[in-house]
N, C-alpha and C positions, 0 to 999 in steps of 0.2 A: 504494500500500500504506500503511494507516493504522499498520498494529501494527509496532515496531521488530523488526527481525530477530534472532533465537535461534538463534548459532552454538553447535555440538556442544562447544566450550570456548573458555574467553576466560583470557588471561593472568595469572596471579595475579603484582602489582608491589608489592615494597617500597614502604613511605613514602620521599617526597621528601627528606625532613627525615633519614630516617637512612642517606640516600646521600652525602650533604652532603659528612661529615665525612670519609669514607671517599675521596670525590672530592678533596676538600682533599689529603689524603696524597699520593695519588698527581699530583697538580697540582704539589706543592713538591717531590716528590723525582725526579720525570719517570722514572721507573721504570716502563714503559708493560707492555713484557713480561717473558719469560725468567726466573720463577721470583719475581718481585718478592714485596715483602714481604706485600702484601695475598693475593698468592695464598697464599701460606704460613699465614700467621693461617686462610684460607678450608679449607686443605687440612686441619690439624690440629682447626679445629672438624668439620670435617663428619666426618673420620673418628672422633671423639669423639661424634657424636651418631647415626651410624649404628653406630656399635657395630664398627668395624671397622679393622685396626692398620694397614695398608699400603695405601693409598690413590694415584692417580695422577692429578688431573686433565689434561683434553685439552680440542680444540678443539671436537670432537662426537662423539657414538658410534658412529659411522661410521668414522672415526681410529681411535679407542679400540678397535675391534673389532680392524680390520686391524691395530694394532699386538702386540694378543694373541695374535693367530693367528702373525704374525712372530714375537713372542718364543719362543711354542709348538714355534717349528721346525711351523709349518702350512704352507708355499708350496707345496706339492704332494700329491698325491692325495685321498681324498674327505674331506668333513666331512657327516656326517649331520646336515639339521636340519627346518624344518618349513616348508609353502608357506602357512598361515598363519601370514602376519606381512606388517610392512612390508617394501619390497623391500630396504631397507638390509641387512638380516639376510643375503640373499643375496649381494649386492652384495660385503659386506666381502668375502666367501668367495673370491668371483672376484677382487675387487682383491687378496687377499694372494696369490693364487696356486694356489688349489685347487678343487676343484668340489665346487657343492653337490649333496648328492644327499636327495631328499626321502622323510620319513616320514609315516606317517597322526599325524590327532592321537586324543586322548582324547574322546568325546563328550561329555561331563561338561565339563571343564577348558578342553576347546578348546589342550591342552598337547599335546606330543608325547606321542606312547605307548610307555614302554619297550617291550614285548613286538616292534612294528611296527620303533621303533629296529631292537633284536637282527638282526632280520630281513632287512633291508636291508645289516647290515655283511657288506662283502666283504675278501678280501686285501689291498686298496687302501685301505680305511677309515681315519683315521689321527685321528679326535675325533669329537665330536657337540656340535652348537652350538644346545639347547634355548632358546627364550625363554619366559621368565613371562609369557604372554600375558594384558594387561589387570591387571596386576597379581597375576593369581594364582599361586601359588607352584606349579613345577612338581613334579613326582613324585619329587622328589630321591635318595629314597634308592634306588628303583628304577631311575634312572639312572644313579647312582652305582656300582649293581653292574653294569649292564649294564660300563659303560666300562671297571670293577675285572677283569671276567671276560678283558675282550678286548684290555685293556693300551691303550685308547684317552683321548685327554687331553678330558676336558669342559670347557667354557666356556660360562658362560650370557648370552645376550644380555638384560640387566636393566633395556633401556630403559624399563620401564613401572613397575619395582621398586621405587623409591625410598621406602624405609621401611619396605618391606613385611617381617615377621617371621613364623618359624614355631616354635611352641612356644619362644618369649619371643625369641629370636637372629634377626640380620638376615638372610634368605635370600641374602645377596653372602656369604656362610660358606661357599657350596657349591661343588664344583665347583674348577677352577686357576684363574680369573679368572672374573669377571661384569664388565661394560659396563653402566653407568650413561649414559640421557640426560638431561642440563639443557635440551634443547628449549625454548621457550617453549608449547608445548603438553602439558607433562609437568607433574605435580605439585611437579615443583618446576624453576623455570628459571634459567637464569644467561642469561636471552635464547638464546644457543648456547652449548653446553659439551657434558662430559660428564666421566665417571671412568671407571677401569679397578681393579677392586681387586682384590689378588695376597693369594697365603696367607704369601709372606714376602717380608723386605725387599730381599733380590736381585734378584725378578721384580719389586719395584717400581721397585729403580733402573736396571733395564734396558729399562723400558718409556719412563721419564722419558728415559733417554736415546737411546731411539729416537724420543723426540718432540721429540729436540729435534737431530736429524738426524744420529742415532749416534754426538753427541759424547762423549766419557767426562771428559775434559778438555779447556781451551783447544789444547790439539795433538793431541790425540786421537781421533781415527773410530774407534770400531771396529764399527759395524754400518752397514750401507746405510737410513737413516733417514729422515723426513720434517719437515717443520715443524708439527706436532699440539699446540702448546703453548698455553695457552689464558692470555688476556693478562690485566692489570690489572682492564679495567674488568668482566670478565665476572665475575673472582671476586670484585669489591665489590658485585654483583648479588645473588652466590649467598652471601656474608656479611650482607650485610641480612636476603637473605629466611628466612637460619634461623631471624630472629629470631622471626619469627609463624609457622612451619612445621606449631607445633601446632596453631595454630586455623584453618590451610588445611586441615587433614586433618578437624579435627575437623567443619569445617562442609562439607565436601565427602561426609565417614560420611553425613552429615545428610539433605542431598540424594538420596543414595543410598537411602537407609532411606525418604523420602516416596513414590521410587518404588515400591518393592519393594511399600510397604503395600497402596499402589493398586492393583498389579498383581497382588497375589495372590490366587489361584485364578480366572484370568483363563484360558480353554480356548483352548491351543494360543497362550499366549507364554508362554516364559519370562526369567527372568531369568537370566543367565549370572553373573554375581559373588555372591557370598555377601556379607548385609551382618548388621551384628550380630556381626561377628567380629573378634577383637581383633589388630591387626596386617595387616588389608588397609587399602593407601592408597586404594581408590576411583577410581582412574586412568580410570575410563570408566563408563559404564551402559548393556552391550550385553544386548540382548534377542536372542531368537531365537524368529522367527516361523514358529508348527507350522500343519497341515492345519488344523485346529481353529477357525482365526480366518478371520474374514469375508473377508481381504485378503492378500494375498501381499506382501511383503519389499516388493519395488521399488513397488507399486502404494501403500501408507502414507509410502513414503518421497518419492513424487510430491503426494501429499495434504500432505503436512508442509511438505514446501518451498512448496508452491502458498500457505501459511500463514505466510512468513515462518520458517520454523523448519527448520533445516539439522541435522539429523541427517547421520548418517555409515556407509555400509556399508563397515567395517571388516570384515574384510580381505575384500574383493573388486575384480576379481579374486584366485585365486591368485596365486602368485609367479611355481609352477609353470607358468600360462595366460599371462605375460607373455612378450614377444620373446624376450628373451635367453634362457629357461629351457626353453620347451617345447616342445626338440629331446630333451632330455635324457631315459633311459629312463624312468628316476625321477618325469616328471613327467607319464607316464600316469594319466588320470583314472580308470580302474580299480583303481591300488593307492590313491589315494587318497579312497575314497567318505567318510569324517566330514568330513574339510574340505571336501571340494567342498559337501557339505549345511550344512555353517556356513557357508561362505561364499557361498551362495543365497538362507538364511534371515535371515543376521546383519542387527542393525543399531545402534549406538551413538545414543544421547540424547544432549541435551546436558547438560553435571554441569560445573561447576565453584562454586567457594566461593559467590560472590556471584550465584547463582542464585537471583532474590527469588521466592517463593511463588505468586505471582500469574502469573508466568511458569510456572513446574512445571506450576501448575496448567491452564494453557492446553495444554500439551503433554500435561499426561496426559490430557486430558479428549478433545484430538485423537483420542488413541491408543486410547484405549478406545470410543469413539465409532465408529472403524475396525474395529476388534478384537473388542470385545464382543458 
């Protein structure tokens, strides 16, 4: 293979040079974890630049979830949420103690469907655990009355969120907690991490001290806890990279917006993200391949790779069609026909910042060449 290979995203790294100093700190005071100083500087900028008061970081959003659902009073009975996503989403459910039980999504959004939610709650029901899938913000207020109506606790899983706002405010506003990922595949990374962010400062320091194995004090247990605390060198990561955060998003818009141009009024794909709009991060560039186009989902995604160029069928499988999930009643393919049809058709490009032109261009010319 002559041409370098084109993964679906590549990690965006602070400069070397403004790790340095931050490494030095933590070098002279051997302060490695457990709340050290550099996290703290890391926790109060980030909540100052997301726009939001009670902040919690963790070790990953996978933690971060289980430990909201714990705080929640979640360990038992069902949580409504969606079979597209990643399995983590499910996972958390079942690690805290509950089962998921699956809704349709939106065809539009690829989000959960409040009406579909409603629908599904039982006597058992006891939250609903939406994600902003790809970044887009889900149906907020529509969910927010479902939950209002049925006395159920919301949580949104925001691993794709980061940054993302709706009508000027950070979408981690909604809802009793959202779950931030710092993945290194995320818009923004601390290599691993993530946050958990509470609407007030009790459910923040309750989660803090659930991550940090239900201590409240040096003599203190009072909850059955974990080690979820995310160390030193992750938050001098995610302290650096605020630094340039804007001009990851801004050339990541960028990326997004080449696609879109290319791709429009292309029969039978579409574009799943809106771009052009103020306050989406651009966390991904999934299409979705209609009757229309010359090629089926899997057969362009065989073509791409054959090209060095690694696209991604996001989210396929379901969750639902995975081992652990589809005994559950819930995860009959009948209640759920949009996602099963997005995740037949879906398939994510590659987007990140440093996406040089020449490369897009090879990809879109693929695509369309397939497609058109």
């Amino acid at each position: 293979m002559t041409t370098p290979p084109i993964y679906v995203t590549r990690p965006s790294i602070p400069p070397l040079s403004d790790m340095l100093p931050l490494l030095t700190q933590i070098w002279e005071s051997r302060t490695l974890t457990n709340n050290g100083p550099v996290l703290q500087r890391f926790e109060a900028a980030l909540a100052d630049y997301l726009g939001v008061a009670h902040i919690s970081l963790v070790a990953n959003a996978t933690l971060g979830t289980v430990l909201a659902m714990q705080q929640a009073g979640l360990t038992a009975g069902e949580v409504i949420t969606t079979p597209f996503s990643f399995v983590a989403t499910a996972h958390a459910v079942r690690i805290a103690g509950a089962t998921p039980v699956f809704a349709d999504i939106d065809p539009v959004t690829l989000n959960l469907d409040p009406a579909k939610v409603e629908a599904m709650i039982t006597p058992q029901t006891r939250a609903i655990l939406p994600v902003h899938t790809f970044g887009t913000p889900c149906d907020v207020d529509g969910l927010a009355e479902v939950a209002a109506r049925h006395g159920l606790k919301l949580l949104y899983d925001a691993a794709h969120a980061f940054g993302v706002q709706r009508d000027g405010q950070s979408i981690l506003r909604h809802g009793d907690m959202s779950v931030l990922s710092f993945h290194a595949t995320k818009v923004f990374n601390t290599f691993e991490g993530g946050a958990v962010i509470a609407r007030d400062h009790e459910t923040k320091l309750a989660i803090d001290r659930l991550a940090n194995f239900g201590f409240a004090d040096a003599l203190t247990v009072e909850a059955i806890g974990t080690n979820a605390k995310m160390h030193e060198l992750s938050a001098a990561v995610g302290l650096a990279q605020l630094c340039g955060i804007d001009d990851v998003l801004a050339r990541r818009a960028a990326v997004a917006q080449r696609y879109a141009d290319r791709f429009n009024g292309v029969p039978g794909l579409r574009c799943v993200c809106p771009t052009g709009v103020k306050g989406h991060n651009h966390y991904a560039f999934p299409i979705l391949i209609g009757p229309d186009c010359r090629v089926d989902r899997d057969t362009l995604f065989v073509h791409l790779e054959a090209e060095n160029i690694f696209a991604r069928r996001y989210f396929y499988p379901l969750i639902s069609d995975l081992t652990p999930y589809r005994s559950l009643p819930s995860a009959d393919a009948a209640g759920l026909p949009v996602a099963r049809d997005a995740a037949d058709r879906i398939l994510c490009l590659p987007l990140y910042p440093d996406l040089e032109p020449d490369s897009q261009d090879r990809i879109i010319d693929l695509v369309l060449a397939q497609c058109g």
